[in-house]
Residue frames as qw, qx, qy, qz and C-alpha x, y, z in Angstrom:
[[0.191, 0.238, -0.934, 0.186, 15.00, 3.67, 12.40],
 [0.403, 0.102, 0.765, -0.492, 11.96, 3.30, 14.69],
 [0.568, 0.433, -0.098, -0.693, 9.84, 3.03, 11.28],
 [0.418, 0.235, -0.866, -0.138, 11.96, -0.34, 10.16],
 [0.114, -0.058, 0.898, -0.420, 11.57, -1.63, 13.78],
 [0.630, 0.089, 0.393, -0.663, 7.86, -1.20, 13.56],
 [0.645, 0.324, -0.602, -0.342, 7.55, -2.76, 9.64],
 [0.198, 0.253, -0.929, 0.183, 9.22, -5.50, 11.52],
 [0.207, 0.006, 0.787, -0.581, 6.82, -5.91, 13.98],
 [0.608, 0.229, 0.327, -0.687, 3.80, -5.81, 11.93],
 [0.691, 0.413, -0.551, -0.217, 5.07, -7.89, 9.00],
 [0.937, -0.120, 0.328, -0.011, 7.15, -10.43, 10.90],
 [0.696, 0.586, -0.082, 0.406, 10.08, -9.78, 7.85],
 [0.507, -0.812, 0.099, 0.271, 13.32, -9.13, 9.75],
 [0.650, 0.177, 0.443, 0.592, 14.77, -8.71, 6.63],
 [0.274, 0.862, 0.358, 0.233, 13.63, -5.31, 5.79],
 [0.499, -0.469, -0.080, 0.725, 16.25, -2.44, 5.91],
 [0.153, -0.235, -0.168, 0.945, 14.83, 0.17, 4.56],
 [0.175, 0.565, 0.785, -0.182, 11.47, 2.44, 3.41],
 [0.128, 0.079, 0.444, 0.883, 9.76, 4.25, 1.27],
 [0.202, 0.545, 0.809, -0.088, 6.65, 6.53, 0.92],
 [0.070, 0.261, 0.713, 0.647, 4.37, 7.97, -1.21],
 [0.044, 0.448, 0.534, -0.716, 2.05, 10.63, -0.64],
 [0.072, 0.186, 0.723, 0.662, -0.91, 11.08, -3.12],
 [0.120, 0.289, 0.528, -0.790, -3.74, 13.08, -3.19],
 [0.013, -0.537, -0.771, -0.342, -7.31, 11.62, -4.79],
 [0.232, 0.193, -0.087, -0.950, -9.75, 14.35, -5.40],
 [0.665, 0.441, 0.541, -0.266, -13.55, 13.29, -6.49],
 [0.866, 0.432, 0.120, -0.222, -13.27, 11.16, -9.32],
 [0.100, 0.678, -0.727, 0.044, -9.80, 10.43, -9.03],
 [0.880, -0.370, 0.114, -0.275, -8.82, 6.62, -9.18],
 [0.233, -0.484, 0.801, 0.262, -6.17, 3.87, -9.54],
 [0.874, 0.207, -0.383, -0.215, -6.52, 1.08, -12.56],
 [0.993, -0.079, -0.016, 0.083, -5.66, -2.66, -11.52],
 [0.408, 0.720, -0.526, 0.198, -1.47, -2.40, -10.80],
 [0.932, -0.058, -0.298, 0.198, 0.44, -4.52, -9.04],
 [0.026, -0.904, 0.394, -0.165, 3.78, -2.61, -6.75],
 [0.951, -0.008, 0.134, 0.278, 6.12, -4.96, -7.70],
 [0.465, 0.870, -0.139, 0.084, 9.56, -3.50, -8.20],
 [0.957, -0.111, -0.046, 0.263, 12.40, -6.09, -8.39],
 [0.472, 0.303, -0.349, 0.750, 15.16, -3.19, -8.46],
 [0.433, -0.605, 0.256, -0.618, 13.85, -1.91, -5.38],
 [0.226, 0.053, -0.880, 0.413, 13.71, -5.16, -3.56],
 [0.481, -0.232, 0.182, -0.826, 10.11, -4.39, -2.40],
 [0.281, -0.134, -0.946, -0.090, 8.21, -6.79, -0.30],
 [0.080, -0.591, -0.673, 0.438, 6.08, -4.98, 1.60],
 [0.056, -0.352, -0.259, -0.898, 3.49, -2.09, 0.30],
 [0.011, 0.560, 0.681, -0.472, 0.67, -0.25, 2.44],
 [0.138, -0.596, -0.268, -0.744, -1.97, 2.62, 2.12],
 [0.258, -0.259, -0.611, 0.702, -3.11, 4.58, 4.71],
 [0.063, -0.674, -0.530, -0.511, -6.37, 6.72, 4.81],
 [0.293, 0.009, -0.248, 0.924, -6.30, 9.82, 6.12],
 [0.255, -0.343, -0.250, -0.868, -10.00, 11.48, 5.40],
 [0.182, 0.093, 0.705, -0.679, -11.90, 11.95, 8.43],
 [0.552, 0.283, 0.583, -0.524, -15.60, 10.61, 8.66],
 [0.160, 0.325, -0.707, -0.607, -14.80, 8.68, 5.65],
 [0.736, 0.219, 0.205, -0.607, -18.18, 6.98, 4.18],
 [0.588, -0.043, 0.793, 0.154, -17.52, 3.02, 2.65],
 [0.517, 0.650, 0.507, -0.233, -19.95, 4.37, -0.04],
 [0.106, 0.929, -0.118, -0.335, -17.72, 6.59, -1.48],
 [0.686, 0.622, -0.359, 0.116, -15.15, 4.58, -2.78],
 [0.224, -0.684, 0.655, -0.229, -11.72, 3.52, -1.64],
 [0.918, -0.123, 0.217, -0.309, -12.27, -0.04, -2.14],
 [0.273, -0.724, 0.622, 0.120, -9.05, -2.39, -1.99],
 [0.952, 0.090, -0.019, -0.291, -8.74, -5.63, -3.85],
 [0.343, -0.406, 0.825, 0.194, -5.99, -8.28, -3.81],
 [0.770, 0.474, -0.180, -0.387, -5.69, -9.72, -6.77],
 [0.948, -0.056, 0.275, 0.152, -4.12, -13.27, -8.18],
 [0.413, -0.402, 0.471, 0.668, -0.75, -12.88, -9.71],
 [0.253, 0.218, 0.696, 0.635, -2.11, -13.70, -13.30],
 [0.185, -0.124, -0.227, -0.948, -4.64, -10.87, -12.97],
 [0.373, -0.340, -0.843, -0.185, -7.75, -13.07, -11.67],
 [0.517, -0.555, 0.160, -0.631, -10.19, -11.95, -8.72]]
């Protein structure tokens, strides 16, 4: 329950009732391709990520993009 409340607070969506997560472990040379985390039978409107690796280096990777719906930068 305190996990919705927070969503709430940081989104602003007082619509959210419930959550989901995903725990995933990259390894050098591990990445993701271009996806999108849409999933209309879930009802999802909110996705995060969370880094975890101490004295993590910008150089290294991890870089996030938002992309346009139709696939543009």
């Amino acid at each position: 329950m305190f996990a919705l409340i927070l969503f709430d607070e940081i989104t602003g969506n007082e619509n959210v009732i419930s959550a989901s997560v995903q725990v995933t472990r990259y390894i050098s040379g591990n990445f993701l391709t271009r996806h999108n985390d849409v999933l209309p039978s879930e009802g999802r409107a909110i996705a995060y990520v969370f880094g975890f690796t101490p004295n993590w280096h910008p150089d290294w990777g991890g870089l996030l993009h938002f992309l346009m719906l139709k696939g543009d930068d």
